[in-house]
C-alpha positions as CSV (number, residue, x, y, z in Angstrom):
1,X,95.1,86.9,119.8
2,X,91.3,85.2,118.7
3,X,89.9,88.4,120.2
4,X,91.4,91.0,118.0
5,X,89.8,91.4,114.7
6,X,92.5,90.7,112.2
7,X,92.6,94.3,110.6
8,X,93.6,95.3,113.8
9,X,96.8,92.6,114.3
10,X,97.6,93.7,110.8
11,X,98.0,97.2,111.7
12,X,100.0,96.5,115.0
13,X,102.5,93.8,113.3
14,X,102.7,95.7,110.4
15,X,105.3,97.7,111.9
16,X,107.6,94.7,113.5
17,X,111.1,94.2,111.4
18,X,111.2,91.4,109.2
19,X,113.0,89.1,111.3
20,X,109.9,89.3,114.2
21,X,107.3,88.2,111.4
22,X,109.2,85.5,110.2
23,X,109.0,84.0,113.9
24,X,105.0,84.7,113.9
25,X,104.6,83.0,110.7
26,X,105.0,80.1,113.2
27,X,102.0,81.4,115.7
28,X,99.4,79.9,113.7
29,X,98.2,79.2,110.1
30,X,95.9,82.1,110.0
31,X,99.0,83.9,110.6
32,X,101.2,82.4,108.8
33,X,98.7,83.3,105.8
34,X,98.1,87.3,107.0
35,X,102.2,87.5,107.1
36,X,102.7,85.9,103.5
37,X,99.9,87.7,101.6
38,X,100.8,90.2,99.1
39,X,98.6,93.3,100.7
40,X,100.6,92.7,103.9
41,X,103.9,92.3,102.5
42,X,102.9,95.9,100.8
43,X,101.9,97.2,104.5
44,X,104.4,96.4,106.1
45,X,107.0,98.2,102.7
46,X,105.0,101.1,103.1
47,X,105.3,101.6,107.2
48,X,108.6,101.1,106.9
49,X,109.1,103.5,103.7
50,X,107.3,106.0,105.8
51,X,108.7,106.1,109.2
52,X,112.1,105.8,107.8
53,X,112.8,102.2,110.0
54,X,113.7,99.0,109.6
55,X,116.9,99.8,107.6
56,X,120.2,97.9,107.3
57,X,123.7,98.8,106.1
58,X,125.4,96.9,103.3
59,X,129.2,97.0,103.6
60,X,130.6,95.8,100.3
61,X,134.5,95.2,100.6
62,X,136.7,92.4,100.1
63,X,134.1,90.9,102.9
64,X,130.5,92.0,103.7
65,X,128.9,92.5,106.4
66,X,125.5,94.0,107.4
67,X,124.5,96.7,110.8
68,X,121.1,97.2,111.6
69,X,120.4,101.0,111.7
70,X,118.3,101.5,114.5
71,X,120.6,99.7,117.3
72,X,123.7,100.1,114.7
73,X,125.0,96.5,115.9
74,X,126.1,94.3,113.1
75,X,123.5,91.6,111.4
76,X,123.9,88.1,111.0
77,X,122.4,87.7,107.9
78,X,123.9,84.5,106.0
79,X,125.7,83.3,103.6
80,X,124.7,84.4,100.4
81,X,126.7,81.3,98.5
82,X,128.2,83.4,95.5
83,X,130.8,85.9,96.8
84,X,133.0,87.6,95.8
85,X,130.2,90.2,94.1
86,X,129.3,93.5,94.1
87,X,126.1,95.4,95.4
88,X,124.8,96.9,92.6
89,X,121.5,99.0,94.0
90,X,118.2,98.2,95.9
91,X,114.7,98.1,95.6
92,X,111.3,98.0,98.1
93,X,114.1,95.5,100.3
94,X,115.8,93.5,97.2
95,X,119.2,94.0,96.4
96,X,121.1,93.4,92.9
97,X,124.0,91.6,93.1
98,X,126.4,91.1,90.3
99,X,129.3,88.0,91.2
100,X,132.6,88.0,89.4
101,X,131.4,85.2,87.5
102,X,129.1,87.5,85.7
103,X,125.9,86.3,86.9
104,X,123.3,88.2,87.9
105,X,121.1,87.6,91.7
106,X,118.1,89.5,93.3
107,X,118.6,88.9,97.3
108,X,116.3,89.9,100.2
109,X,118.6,90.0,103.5
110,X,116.0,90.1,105.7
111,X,114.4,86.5,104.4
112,X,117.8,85.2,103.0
113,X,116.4,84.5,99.7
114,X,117.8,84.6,96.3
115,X,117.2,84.7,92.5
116,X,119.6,84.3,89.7
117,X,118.1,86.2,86.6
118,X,118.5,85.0,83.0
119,X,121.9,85.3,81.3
120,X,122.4,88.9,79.9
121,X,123.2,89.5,76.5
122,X,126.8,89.6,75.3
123,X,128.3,93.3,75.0
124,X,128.3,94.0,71.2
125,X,131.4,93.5,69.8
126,X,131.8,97.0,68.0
127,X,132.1,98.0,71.9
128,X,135.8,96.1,71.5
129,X,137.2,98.6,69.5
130,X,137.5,101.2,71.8
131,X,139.8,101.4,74.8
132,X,137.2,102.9,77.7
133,X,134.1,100.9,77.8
134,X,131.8,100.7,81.4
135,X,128.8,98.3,82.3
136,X,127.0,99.3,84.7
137,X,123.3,97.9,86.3
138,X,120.6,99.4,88.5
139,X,117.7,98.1,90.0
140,X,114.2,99.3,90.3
141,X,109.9,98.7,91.0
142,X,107.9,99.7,88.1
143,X,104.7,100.3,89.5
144,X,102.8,100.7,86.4
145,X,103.7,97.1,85.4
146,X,103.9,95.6,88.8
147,X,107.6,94.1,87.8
148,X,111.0,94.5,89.1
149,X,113.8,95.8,86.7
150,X,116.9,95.3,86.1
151,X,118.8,97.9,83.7
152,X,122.1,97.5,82.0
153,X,124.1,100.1,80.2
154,X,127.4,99.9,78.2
155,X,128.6,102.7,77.2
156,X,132.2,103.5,75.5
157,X,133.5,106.4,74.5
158,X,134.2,106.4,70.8
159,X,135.6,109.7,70.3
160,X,139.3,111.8,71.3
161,X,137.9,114.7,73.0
162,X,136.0,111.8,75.6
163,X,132.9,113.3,74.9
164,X,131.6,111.8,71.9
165,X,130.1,107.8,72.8
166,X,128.4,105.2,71.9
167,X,125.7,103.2,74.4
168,X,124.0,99.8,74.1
169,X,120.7,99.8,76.8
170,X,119.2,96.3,77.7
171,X,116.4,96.2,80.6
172,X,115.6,93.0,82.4
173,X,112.0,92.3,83.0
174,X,111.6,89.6,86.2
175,X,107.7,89.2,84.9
176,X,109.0,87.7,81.7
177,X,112.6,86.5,82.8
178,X,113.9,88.0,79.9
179,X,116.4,91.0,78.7
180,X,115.2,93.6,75.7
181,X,117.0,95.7,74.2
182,X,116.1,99.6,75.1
183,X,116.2,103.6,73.8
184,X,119.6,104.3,73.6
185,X,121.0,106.1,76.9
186,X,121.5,109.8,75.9
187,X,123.7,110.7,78.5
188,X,127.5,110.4,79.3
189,X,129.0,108.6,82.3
190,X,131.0,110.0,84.6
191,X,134.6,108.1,84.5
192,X,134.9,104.8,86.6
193,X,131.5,105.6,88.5
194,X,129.7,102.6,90.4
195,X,126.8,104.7,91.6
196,X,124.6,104.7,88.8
197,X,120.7,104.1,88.9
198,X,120.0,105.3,92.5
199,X,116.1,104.4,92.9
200,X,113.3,106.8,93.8
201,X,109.5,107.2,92.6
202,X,109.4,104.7,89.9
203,X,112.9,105.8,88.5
204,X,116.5,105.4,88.6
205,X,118.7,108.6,88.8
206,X,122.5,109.1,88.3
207,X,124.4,112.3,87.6
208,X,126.1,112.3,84.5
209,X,125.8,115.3,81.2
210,X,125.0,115.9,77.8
211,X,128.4,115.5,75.4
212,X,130.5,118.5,75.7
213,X,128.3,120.6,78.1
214,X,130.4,120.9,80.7
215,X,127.3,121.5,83.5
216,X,126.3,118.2,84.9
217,X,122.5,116.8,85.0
218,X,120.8,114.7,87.4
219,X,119.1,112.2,84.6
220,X,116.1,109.9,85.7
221,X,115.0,106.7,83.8
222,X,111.2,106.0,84.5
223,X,111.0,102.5,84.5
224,X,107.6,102.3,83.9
225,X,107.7,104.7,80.7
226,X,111.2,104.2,79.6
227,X,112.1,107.3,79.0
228,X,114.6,109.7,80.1
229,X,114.3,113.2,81.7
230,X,116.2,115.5,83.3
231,X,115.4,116.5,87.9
232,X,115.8,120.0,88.4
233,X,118.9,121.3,90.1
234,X,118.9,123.5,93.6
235,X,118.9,127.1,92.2
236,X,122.4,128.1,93.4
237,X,124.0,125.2,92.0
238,X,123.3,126.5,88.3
239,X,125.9,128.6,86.7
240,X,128.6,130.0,88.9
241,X,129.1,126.8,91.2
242,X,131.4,124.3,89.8
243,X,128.5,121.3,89.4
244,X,127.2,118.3,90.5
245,X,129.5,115.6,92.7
246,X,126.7,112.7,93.2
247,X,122.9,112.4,93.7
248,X,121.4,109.6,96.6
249,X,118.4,108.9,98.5
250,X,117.9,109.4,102.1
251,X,115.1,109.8,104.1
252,X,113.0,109.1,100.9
253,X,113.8,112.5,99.2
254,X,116.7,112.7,96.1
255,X,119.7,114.1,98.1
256,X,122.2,116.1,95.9
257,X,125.5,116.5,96.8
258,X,127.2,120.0,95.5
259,X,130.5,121.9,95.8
260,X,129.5,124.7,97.7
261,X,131.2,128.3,98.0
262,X,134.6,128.6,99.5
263,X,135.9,125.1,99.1
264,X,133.1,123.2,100.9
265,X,130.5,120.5,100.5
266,X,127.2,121.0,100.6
267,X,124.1,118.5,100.5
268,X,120.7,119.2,99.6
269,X,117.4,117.5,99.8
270,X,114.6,117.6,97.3
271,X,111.8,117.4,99.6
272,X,109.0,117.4,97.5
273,X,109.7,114.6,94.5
274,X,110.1,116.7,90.7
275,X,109.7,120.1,92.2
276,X,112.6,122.7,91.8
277,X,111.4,125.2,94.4
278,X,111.6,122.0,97.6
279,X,115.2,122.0,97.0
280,X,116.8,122.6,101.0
281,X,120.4,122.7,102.1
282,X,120.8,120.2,105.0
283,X,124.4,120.8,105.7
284,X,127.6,122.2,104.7
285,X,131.3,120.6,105.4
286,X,134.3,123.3,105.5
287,X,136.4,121.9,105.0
288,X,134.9,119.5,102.3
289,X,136.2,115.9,102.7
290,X,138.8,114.3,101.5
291,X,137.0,112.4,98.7
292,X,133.9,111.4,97.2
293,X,131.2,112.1,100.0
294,X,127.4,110.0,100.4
295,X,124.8,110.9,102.1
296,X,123.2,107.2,103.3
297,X,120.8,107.8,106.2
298,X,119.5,109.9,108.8
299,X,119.8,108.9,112.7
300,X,116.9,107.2,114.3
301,X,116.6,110.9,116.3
302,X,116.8,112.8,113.0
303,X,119.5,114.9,114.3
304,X,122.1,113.2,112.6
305,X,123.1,111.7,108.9
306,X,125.2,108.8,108.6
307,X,128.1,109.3,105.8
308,X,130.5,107.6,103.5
309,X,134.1,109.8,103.6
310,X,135.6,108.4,100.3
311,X,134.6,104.5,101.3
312,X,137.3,105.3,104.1
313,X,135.4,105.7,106.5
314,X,132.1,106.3,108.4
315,X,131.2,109.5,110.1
316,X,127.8,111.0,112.1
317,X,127.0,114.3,111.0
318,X,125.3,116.4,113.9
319,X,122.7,118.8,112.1
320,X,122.6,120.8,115.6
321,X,126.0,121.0,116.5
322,X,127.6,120.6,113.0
323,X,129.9,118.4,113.8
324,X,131.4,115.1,112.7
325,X,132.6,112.2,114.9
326,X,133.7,108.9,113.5
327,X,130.7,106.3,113.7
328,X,131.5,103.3,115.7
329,X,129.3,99.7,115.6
330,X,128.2,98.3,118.6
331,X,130.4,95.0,119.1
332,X,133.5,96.8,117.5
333,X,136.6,98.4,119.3
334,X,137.3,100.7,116.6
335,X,135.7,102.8,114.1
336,X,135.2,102.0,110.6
337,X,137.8,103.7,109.6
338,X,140.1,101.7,106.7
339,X,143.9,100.7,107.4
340,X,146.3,101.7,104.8
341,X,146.6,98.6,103.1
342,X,142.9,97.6,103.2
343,X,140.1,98.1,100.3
344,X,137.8,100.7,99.9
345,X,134.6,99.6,100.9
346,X,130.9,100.8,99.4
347,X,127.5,101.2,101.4
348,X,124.2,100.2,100.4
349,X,120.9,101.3,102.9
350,X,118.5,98.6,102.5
351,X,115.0,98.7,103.5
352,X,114.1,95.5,105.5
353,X,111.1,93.6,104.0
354,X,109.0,90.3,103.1
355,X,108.9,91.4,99.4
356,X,110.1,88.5,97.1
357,X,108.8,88.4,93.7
358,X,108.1,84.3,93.8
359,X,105.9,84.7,96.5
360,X,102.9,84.2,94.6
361,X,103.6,81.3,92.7
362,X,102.0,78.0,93.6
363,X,104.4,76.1,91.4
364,X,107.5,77.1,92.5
365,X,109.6,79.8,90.6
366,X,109.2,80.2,87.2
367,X,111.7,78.3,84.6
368,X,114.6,79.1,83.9
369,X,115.0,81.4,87.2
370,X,117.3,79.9,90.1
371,X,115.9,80.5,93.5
372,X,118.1,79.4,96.5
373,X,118.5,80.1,100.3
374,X,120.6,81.7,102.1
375,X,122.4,79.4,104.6
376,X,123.2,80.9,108.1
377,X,127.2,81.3,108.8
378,X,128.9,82.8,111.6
379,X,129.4,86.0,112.6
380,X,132.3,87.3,110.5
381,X,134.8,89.8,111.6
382,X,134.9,93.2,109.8
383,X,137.1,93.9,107.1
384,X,137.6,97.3,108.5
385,X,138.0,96.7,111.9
386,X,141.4,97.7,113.2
């Protein structure tokens, strides 16, 4: 288009998915160096941060799989080379990935591109004593620094009553390629969770509470700081209510997820970031569900959340109606919904984008960092198809 000043294609292909500017990059070279440069690359993040689009579905089970959100048909999106692993979190469009070989990758879906990070630290050995011990990771943007983060805790509890432990926090800088050890993490774990770091506004956010205080906390980790604090909780789920299930993001606001009165589930939004008084109940399930409950995503209407029933299954919440129907995929027979003898499967909402932190680098990545692409394969059939 020679007759459209190039602010003006910026702004109109700014808000194609990922997979349409990849083609264009082809168009020309004045494209090709529009689509690759960093202030477009943050554009097109921020159009897609803000009108809630361009978002894909991880399913992590004993296969993966992707589903675009808008159509809800499933993605091919390759091969990523180092199954099995396990989503660990996303960020601005990357995703952590931790293999059972103990590795650890950055991958962008939507440009099939991967990073192995630098070796992590061994666990101290003092954490071998003890019979409980988790490690966990999380994955965030610090803005401040401009840098990507990975954070790792290990944390075992030390003590009979289970509420005495003992925490060793190591953050991964992809600036430097390197891990450094961190402030201690103040806060205990729930039991076996896998949720942990949930990213928002610079920070990662879990539930978890101080020693024996019963009440649980929604804790955030500024990454650019380093330092803990504490979210405020919706007003009615202080005190009398029985506490805090799980925290998420959706529709970039903090979603809580709360027992509510009368043996239901409730989910709230924070719709203004840090302030107590946003706090809004979007819905209420009675009865609750049969397990763990997520909030992942809202419709592309808006009159309906996407959610995860216990990693059983997948439902459509109607705000209007307040109802719940299983959510089937576009290409499938059958729902979602697990067999008997088949995994549990996790979700991950990923916001499709061109970000990838070697982009800049006129040499290649930087040493000691692995970066590989990720080969096309077949359409795979769904581990929880029936």
């Amino acid at each position: 288009m020679p007759f459209l000043p190039e602010e003006i294609v910026r702004e109109i292909i700014g808000c194609l998915p990922p997979k349409a500017l990849l083609r264009f990059r082809s168009v020309s070279r004045s494209w090709r160096s529009l689509i690759d440069s960093k202030q477009f690359i943050q554009l097109h993040l921020h159009n897609s941060l803000r009108s809630n689009t361009n978002l894909t579905l991880l399913v992590d089970s004993s296969r993966f799989y992707c589903v675009d959100l808008d159509s809800f048909n499933q993605l091919q999106v390759g091969d990523a080379r180092i199954e099995p692993f396990s989503v660990k979190g996303s960020s601005n469009g990357l995703v952590l990935l931790t293999p059972t070989s103990g590795d650890i990758f950055l991958w962008n879906p939507a440009i099939r591109k991967q990073l192995k990070l630098a070796a992590q630290p061994p666990i101290p050995h003092r954490f071998f004593r003890f019979d409980y011990v988790q490690a966990i990771f999380a994955l965030g943007y610090d803005s401040k620094h401009d840098d990507y983060k990975v954070v790792s805790v290990n944390q075992a509890v030390t003590g009979r009553d289970g509420n005495t432990f003992a925490t060793e926090t190591t953050i991964y800088s992809l600036k430097s390629n390197s891990w450094k050890k961190a402030k201690d993490f103040p806060y205990l774990l729930p039991r076996h969770t896998s949720r942990w770091g949930i990213y928002l506004n610079g920070a990662l956010h879990t539930v978890a509470k101080h020693g024996d205080n019963p009440e649980m906390v929604i804790m955030a980790f500024d990454l650019g700081k380093e330092e803990h604090r504490e979210i405020p909780l919706p007003e009615h789920s202080v005190g009398a209510i029985r506490g805090l299930e799980s925290v998420e993001v959706m529709g970039g606001c903090l979603a809580a997820v709360v027992p509510g009165r009368k043996c239901s589930t409730e989910i709230w939004l924070m719709k203004e970031y840090g302030v107590k008084q946003s706090w809004m109940k979007l819905l209420q399930l009675d009865p609750p569900p049969r397990g763990d409950l997520r909030p992942l995503a809202f419709s592309k209407s808006g009159g309906e959340v996407l959610l995860n029933d216990d990693g059983m299954c997948l439902s459509w919440y109607d705000l209007k109606k307040k109802t719940a129907a299983i959510a089937r995929v576009s290409g499938f027979s059958a729902s979602f919904e697990a067999k008997a003898d088949e995994p549990f499967f996790d979700t991950e909402v990923v916001v499709g984008s061109l970000v990838w932190p070697c982009v800049e680098e006129a040499h290649g990545p930087r040493k000691g960092v692995k970066e590989m692409k990720i080969k096309k394969r077949k359409s795979i059939t769904s581990p929880l198809h029936k």
